[in-house]
C-alpha positions in Angstrom: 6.6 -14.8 13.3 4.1 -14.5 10.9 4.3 -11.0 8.1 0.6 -9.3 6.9 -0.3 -7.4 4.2 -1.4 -3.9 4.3 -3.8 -2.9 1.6 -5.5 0.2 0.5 -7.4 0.4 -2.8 -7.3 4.1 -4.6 -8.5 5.8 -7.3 -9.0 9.2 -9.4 -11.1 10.3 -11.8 -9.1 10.9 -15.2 -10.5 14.0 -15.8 -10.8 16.0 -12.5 -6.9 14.8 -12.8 -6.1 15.9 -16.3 -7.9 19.3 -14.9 -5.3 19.5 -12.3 -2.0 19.2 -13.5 -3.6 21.8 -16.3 -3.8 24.3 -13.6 -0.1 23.2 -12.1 -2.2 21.3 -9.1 -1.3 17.7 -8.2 -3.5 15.0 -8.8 -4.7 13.6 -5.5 -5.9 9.9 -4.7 -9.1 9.0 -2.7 -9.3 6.1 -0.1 -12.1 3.7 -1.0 -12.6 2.5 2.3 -9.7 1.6 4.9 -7.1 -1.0 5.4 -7.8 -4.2 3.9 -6.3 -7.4 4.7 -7.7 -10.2 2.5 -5.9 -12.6 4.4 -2.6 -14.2 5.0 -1.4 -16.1 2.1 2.1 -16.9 1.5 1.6 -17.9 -2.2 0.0 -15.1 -3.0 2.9 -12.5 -1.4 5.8 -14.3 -2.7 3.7 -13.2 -6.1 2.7 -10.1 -5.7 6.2 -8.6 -3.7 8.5 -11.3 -3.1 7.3 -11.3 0.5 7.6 -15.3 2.0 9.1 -16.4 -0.8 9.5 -15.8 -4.6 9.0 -17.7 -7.6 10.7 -17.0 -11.5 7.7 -14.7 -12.4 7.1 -13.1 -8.8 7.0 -9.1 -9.1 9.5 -7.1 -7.6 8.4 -4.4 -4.8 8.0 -0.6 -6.6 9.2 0.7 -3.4 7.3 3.4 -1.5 4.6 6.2 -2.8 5.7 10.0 -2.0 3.7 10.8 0.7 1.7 14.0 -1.7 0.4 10.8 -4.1 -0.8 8.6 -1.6 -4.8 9.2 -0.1 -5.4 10.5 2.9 -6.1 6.7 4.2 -2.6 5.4 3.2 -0.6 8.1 4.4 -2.4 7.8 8.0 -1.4 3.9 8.1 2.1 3.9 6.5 3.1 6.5 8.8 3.7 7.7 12.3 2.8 11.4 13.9 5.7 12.8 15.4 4.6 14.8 18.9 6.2 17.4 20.2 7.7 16.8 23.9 5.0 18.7 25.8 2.5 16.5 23.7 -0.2 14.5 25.3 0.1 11.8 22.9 3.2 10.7 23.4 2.1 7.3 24.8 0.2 6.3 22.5 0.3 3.6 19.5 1.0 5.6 16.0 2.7 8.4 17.7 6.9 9.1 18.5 9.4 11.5 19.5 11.0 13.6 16.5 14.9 12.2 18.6 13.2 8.5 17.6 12.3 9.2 14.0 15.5 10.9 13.4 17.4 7.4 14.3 15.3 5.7 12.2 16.4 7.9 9.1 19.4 5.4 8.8 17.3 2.7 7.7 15.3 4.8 5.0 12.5 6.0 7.1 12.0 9.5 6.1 10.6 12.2 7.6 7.5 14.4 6.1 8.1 18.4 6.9 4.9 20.6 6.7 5.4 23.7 4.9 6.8 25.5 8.0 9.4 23.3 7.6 8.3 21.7 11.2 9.1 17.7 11.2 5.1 15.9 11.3 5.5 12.7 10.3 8.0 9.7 9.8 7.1 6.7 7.8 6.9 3.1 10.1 9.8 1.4 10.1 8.0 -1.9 10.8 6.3 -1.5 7.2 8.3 -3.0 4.1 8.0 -4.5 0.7 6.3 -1.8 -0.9 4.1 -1.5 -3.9 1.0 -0.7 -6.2 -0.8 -2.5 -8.7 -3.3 -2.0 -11.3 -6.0 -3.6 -12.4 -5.0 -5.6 -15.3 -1.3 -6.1 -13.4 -3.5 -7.6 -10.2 -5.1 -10.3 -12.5 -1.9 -11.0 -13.9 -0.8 -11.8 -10.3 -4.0 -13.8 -9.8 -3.2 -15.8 -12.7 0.4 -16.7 -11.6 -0.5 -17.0 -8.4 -3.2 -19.9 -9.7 -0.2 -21.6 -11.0 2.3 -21.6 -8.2 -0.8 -22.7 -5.5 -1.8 -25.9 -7.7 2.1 -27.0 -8.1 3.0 -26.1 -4.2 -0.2 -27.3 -2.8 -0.4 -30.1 -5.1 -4.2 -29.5 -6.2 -5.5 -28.1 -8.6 -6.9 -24.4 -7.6 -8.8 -22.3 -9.9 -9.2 -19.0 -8.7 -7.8 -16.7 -5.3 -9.8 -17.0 -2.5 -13.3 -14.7 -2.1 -11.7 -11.8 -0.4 -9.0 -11.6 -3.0 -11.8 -12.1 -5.5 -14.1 -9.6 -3.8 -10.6 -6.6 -3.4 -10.8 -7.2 -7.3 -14.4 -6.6 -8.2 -14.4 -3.6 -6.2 -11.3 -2.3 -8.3 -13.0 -3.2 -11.7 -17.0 -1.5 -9.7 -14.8 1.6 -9.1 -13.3 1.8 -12.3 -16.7 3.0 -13.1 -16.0 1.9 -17.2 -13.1 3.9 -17.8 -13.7 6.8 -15.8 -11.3 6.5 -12.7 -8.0 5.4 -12.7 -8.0 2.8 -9.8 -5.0 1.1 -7.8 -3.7 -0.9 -4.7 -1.5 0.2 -2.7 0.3 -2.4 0.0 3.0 -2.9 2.4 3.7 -5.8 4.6 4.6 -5.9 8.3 6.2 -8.6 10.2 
């Protein structure tokens, strides 16, 4: 069985934040795009979370985002709508039963209340290895990752591959020189 990565790439603008928190408001994240999945690599997730192997220098997962500082985007893929039991939706893919997300709580899924205090969501219990990255910690995890594929593969390799590349440049673009603070956000599934 093979394990994917889950990727979502964030940001915030410094100031709109800054603004925020002044006024007691939360800081909220915006989705560039949707999930992105720049290919299964086993070097490169043993670096980045351990995931498929691990090497001296790997990073450790940071664990899961609070569902009120993750986008939109992210919250919709790392978790699942609980439906009440007259609900229509209850056969379909992303959905399940509030008695089903309950027995999941033993293995560290939690639920998300609404502020009714009515159960909405519980996160996937398929998801694990959580975690976030910057920009400057992403090309640190390029460069080690540059390492690790030359010794295993036993050639010498430059650079990641063009999607890694490409997740990136679009990091650095929507950094927009210093005005956004910009992340990843990923998960892996098996």
């Amino acid at each position: 069985m093979g394990a994917d990565i889950h990727m979502y790439v964030e940001y915030r603008n410094k100031k709109e934040s800054k603004n925020r928190e002044t006024r007691g408001d939360r800081p909220y994240w915006i989705s560039y795009g949707d999930c992105i999945n720049p290919g299964r690599n086993y070097c490169m997730f043993s670096v980045l979370a351990m995931v498929r192997g691990e090497y001296k220098d790997s990073f450790e997962p940071k664990g899961k985002i609070p569902w009120d500082l993750m986008s939109y985007s992210t919250r919709s893929d790392s978790h699942m709508i609980i439906y009440d039991k007259k609900d229509e939706n209850k056969d379909r893919e992303g959905f399940v039963s509030l008695e089903k997300a309950k027995s999941w709580e033993k293995y560290g899924c939690k639920i998300v209340y609404n502020e009714a205090g009515k159960p909405t969501h519980v996160e996937n219990p398929d998801y694990h290895s959580h975690s976030w990255m910057g920009i400057k910690e992403l090309e640190k995890a390029f460069r080690r990752y540059v390492k690790h594929a030359s010794k295993d593969w036993g050639e010498k390799i430059t650079k990641p591959g063009v999607e890694w590349r490409a997740l990136l440049a679009s990091m650095k673009a929507l950094e927009d020189d210093g005005e956004n603070e910009v992340r990843v956000v990923f998960w892996f599934d098996n």
